[in-house]
N, CA, C and O of each residue as an XYZ file, in Angstrom:
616
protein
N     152.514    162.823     22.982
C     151.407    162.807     23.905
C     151.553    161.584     24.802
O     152.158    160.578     24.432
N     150.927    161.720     26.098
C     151.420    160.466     26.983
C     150.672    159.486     26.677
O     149.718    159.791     25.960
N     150.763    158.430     26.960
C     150.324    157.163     26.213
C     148.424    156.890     26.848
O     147.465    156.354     26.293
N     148.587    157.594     28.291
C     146.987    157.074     29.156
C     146.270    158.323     28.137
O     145.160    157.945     27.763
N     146.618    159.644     27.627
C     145.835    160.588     27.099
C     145.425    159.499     25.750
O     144.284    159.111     25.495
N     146.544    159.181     25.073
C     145.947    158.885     23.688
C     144.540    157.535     23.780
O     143.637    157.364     22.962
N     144.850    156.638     25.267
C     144.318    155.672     25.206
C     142.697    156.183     26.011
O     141.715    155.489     26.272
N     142.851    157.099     26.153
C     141.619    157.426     27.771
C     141.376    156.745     28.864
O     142.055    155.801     29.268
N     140.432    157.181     29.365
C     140.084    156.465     30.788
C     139.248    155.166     30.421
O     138.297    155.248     29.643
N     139.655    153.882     31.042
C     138.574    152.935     31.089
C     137.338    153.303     30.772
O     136.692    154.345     30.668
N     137.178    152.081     30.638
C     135.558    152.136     30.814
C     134.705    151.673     32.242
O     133.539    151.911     32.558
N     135.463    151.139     32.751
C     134.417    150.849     33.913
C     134.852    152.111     34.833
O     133.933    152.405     35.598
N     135.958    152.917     34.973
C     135.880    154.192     35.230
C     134.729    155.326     35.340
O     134.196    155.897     36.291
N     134.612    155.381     34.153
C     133.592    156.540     33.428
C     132.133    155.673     34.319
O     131.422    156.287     35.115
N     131.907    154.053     33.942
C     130.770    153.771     34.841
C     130.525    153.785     36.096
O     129.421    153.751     36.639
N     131.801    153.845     36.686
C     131.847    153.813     38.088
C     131.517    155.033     38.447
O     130.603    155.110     39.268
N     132.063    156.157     38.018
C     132.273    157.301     38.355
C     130.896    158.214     37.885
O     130.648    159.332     38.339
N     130.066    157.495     36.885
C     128.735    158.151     36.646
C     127.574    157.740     37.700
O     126.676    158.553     37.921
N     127.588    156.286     38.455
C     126.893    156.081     39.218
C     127.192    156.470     40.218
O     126.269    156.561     41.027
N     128.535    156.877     40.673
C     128.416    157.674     42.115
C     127.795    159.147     41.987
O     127.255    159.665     42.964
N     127.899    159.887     40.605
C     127.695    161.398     40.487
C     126.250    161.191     40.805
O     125.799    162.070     41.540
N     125.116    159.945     40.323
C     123.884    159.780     40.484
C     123.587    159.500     41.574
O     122.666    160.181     42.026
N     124.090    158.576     42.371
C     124.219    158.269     43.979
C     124.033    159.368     44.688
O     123.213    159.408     45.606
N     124.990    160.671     44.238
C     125.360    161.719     45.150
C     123.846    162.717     44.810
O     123.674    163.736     45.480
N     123.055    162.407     43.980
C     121.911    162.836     43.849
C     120.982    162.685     44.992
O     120.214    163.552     45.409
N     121.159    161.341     45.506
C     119.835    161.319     46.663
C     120.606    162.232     47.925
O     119.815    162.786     48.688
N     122.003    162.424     48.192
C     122.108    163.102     49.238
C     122.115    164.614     48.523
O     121.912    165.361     49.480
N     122.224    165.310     47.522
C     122.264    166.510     47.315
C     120.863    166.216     46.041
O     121.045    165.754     44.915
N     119.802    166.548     46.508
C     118.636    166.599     45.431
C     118.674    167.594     44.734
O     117.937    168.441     45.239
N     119.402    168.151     43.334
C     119.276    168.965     42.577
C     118.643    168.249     41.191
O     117.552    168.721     40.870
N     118.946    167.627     40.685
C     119.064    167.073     39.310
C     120.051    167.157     38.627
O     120.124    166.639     37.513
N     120.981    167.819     39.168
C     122.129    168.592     38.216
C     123.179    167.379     38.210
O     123.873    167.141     37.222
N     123.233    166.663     39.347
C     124.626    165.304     39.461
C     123.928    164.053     38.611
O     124.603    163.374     37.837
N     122.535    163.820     38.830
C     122.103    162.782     38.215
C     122.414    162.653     36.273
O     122.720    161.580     35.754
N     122.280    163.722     35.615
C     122.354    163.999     34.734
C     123.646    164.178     34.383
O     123.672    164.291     33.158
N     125.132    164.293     35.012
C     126.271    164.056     34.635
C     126.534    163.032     34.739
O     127.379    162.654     33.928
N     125.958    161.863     35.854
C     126.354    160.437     35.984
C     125.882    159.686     34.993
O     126.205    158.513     34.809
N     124.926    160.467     34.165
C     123.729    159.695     33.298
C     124.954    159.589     32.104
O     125.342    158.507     31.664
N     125.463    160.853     31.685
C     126.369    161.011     30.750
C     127.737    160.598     30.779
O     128.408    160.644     29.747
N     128.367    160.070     32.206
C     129.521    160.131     32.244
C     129.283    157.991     32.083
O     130.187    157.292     31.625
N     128.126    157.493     32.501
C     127.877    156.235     31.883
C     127.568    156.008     30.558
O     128.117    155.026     30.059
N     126.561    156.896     29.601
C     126.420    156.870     27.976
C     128.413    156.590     27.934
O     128.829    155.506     27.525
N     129.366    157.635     28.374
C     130.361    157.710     27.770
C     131.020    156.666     27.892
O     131.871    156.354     27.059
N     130.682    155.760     29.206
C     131.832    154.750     29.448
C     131.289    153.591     28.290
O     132.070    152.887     27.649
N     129.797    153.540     28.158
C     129.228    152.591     27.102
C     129.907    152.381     26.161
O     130.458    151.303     25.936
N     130.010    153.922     25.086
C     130.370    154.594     24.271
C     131.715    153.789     24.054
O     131.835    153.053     23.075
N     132.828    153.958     25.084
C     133.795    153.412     25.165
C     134.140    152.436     25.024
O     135.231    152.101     24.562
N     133.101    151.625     25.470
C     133.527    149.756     25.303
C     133.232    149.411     23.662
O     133.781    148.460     23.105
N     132.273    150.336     22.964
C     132.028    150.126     21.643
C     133.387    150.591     20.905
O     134.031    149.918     20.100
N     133.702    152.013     21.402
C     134.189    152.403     19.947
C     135.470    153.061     20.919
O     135.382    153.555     22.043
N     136.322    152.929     20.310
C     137.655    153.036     21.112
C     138.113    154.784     20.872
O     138.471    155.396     19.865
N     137.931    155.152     22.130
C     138.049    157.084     21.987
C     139.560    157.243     22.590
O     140.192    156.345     23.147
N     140.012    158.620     22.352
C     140.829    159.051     23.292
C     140.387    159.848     24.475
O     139.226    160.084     24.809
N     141.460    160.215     25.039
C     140.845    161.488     26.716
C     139.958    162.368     26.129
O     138.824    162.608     26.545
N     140.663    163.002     24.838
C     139.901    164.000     24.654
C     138.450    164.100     24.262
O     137.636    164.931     24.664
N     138.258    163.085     23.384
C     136.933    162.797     22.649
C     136.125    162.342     24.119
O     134.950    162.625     24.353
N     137.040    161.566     25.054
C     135.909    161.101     26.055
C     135.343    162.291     26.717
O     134.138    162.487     26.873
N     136.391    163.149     27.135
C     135.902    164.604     27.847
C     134.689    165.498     27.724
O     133.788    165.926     28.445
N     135.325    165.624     25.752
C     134.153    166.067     24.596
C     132.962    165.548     24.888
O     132.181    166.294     25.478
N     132.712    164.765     24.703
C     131.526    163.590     24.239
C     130.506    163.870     26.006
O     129.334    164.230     26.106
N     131.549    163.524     27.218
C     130.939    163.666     28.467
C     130.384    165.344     28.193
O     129.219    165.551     27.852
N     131.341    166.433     28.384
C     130.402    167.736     27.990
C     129.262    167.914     27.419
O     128.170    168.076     27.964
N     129.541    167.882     26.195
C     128.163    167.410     25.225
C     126.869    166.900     25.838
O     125.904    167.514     26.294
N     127.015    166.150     25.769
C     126.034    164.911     26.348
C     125.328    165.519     27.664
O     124.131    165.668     27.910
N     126.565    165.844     28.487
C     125.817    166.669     30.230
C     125.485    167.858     30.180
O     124.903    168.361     31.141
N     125.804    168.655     28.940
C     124.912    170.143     28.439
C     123.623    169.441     28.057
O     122.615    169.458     28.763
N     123.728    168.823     26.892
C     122.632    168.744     26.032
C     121.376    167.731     27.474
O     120.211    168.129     27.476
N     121.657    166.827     28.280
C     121.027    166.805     29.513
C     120.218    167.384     30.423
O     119.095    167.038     30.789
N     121.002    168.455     30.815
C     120.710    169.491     31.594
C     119.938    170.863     30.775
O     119.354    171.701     31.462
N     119.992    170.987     29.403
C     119.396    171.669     29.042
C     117.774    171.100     28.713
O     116.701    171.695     28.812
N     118.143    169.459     28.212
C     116.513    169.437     28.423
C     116.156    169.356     29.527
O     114.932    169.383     29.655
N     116.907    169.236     30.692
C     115.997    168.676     32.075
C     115.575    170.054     32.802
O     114.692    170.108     33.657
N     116.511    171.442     32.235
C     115.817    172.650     32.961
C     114.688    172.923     32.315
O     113.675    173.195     32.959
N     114.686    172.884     30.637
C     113.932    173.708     29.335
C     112.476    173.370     29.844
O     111.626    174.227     30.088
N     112.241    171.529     30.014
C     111.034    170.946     29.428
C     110.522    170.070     30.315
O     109.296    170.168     30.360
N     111.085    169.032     31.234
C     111.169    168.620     31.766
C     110.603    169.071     33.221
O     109.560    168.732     33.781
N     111.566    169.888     33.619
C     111.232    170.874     35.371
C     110.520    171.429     35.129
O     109.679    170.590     35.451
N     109.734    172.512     34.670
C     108.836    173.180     34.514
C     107.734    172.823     34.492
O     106.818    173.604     34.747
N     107.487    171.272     34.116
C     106.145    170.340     34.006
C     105.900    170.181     35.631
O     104.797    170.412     36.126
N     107.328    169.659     36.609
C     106.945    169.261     37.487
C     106.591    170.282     38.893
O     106.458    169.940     40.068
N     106.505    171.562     38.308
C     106.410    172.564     39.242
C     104.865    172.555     40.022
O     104.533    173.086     41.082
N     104.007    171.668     38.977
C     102.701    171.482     39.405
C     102.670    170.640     40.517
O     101.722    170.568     41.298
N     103.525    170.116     40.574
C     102.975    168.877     42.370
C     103.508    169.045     43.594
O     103.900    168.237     44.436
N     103.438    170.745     43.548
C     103.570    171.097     45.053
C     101.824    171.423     45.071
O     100.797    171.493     44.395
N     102.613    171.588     46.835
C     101.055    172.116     47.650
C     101.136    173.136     47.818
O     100.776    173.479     48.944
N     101.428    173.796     47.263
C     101.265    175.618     47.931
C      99.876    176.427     48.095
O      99.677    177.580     48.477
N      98.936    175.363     47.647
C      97.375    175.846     47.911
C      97.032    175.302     49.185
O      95.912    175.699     49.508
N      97.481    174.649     49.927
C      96.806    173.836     50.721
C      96.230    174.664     51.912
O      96.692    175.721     52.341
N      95.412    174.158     52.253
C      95.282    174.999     53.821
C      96.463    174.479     54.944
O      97.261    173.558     54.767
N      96.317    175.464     56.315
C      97.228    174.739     57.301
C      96.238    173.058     57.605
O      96.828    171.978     57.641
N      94.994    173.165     57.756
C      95.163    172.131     58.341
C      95.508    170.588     57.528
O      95.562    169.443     57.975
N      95.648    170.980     56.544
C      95.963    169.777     55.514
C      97.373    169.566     56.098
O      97.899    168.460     56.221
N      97.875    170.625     56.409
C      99.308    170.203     57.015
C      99.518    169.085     57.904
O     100.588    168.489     58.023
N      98.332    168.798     58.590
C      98.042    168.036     59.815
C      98.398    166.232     59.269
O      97.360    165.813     58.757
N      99.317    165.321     59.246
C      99.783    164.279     59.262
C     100.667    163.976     57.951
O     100.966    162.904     57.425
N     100.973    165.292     57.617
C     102.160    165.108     56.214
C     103.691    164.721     57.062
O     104.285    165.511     57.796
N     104.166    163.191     56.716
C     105.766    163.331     57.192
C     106.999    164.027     56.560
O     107.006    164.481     55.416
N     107.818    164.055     57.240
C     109.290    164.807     56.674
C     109.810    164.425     57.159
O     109.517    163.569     57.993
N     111.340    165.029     56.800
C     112.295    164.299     57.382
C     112.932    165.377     58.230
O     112.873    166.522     57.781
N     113.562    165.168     59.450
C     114.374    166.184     60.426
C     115.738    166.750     59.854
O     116.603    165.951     59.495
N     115.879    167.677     59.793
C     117.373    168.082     59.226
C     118.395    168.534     60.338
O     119.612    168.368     60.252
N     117.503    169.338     61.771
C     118.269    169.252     62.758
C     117.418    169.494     63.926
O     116.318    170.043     63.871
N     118.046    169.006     65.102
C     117.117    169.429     66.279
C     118.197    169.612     67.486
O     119.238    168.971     67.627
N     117.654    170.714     68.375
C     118.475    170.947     69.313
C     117.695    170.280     70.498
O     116.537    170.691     70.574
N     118.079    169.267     71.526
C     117.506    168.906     72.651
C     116.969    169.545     73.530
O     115.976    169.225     74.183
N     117.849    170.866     73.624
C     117.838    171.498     75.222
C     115.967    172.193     74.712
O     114.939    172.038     75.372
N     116.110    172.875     73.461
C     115.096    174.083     73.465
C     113.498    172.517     72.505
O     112.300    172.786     72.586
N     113.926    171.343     71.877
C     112.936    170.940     71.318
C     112.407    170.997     70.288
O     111.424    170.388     69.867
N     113.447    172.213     69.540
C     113.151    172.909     68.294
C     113.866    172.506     67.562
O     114.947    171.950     67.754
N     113.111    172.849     66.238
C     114.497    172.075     65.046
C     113.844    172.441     63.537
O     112.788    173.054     63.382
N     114.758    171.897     62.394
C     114.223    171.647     61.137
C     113.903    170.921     60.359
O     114.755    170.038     60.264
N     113.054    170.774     59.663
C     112.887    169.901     59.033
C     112.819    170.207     57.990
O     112.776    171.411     57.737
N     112.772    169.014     56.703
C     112.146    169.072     54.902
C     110.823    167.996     54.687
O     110.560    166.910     55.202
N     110.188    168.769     53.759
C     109.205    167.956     53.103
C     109.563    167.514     51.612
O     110.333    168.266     51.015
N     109.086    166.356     50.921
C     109.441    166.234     49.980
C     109.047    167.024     49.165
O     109.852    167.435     48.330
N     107.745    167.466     49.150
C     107.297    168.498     47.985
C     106.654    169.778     49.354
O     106.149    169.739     50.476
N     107.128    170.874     48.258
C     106.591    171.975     49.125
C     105.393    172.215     49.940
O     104.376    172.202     49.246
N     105.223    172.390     50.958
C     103.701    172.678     51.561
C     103.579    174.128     51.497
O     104.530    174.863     51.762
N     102.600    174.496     51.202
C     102.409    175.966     51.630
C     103.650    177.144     51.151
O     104.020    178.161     51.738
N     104.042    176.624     50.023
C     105.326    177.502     49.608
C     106.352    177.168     49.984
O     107.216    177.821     49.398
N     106.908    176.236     50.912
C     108.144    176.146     51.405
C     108.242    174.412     51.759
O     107.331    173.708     52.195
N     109.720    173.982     51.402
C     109.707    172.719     51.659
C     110.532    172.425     52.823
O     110.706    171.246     53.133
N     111.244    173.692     53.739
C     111.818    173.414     54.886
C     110.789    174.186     55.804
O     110.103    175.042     55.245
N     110.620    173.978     57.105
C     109.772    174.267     58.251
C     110.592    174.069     59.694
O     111.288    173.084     59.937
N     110.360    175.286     60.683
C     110.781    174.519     62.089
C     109.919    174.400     62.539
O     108.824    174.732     62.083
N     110.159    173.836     63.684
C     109.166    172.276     64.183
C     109.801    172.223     65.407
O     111.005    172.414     65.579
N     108.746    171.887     66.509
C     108.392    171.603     67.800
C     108.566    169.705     68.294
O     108.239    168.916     67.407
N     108.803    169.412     68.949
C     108.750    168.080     69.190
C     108.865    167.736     70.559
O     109.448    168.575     71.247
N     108.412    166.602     71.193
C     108.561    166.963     72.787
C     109.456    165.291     72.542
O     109.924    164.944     73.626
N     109.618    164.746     71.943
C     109.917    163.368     71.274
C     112.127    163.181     71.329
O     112.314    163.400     70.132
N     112.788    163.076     71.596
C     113.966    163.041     71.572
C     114.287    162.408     69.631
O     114.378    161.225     69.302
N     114.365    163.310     68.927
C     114.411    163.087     67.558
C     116.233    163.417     67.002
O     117.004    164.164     67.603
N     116.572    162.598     65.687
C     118.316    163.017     65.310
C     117.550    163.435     63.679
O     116.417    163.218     63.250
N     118.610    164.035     63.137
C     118.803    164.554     61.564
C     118.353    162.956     61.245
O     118.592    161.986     61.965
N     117.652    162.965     59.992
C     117.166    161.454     59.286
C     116.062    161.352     59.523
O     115.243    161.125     58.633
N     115.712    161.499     60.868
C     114.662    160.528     61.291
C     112.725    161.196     60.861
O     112.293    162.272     61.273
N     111.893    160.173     59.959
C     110.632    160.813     59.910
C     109.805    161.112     61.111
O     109.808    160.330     62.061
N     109.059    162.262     61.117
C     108.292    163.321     61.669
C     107.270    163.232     61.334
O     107.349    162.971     60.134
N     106.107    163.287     61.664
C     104.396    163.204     61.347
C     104.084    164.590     61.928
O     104.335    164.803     63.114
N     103.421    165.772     60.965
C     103.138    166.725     61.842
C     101.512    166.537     63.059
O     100.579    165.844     62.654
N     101.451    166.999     63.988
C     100.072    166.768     64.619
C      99.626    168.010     64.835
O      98.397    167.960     64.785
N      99.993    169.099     65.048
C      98.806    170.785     64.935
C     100.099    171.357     64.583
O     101.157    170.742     64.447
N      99.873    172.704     64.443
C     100.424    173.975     64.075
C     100.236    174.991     64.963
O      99.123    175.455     65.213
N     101.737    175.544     65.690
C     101.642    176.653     66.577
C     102.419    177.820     65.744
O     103.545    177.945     65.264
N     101.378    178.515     65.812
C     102.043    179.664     65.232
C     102.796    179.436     63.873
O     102.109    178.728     63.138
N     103.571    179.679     63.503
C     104.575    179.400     62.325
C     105.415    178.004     62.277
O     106.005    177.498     61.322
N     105.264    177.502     63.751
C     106.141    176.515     63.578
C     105.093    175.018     63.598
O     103.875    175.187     63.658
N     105.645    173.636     63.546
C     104.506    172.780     63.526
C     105.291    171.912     64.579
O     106.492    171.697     64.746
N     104.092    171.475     65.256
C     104.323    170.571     66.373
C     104.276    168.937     65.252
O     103.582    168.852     64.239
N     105.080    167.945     65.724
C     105.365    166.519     65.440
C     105.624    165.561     66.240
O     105.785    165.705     67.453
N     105.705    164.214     65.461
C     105.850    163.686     66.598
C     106.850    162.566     65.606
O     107.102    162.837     64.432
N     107.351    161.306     66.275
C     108.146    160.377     65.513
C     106.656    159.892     64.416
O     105.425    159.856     64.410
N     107.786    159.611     63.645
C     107.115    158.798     62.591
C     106.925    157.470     62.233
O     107.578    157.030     61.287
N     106.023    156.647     62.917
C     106.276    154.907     63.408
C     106.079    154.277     62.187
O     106.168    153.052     62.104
């Protein structure tokens, strides 16, 4: 067997490489990366204690990012399904910010996300008379039709 299998991967590897999988959480919001970075750091811990090979490290990361992800779908998510707004009226809609996901100049129109759902849905297009880029917060001010008028978010 080659000598890096019998010895495994570092340890500051496995830590390095679990805080970027968590990092990559705030740009892709699932839960699903946070919870492998969570495990792929237990493992690098793991490592500095007790001296593994590749395989056991592999093992141990699996394990650990099943048994994770199974509590975070089972028990966990299901609690937090309560703190949307999907009751709200439209006009409650009236000064909730988001963030822009895209906007076209010529027409004014674009998309956006909310952090927690409004009204069933956490993406919306949106009106703006405001020269806005992807990133930038949005304050809604009325509602036309399906779409919501905004403005920058100071």
């Amino acid at each position: 067997m080659s000598e890096w299998m019998v010895a495994g991967m570092p340890v500051w590897l496995w830590v390095v490489g679990g805080i970027a999988l968590a990092a990559l959480e705030i740009i892709l919001p699932s839960f699903f990366l946070l919870w492998l970075g969570v495990s792929a750091i237990v493992v690098g811990v793991v490592s500095a204690v007790l001296p593994l090979d590749l395989s056991t490290q592999l093992f141990l990361w699996a394990v650990l990012s099943m048994a994770c992800l199974v509590a975070w779908f089972r028990w966990v998510a299901p609690r937090m399904k309560d703190k949307t707004r999907s009751g709200m009226a439209y006009e409650k809609l009236l000064g909730q910010t988001a963030t822009v996901l895209d906007f076209n100049e010529s027409t004014g129109r674009g998309q956006l996300r909310f952090p927690a759902p409004l009204l069933g849905e956490d993406e919306w297009r949106f009106i703006c008379q405001e020269d806005v880029k992807s990133g930038d917060r949005v304050a809604v001010t009325e509602v036309s039709g399906n779409d919501l008028v905004v403005k920058l978010h100071r």
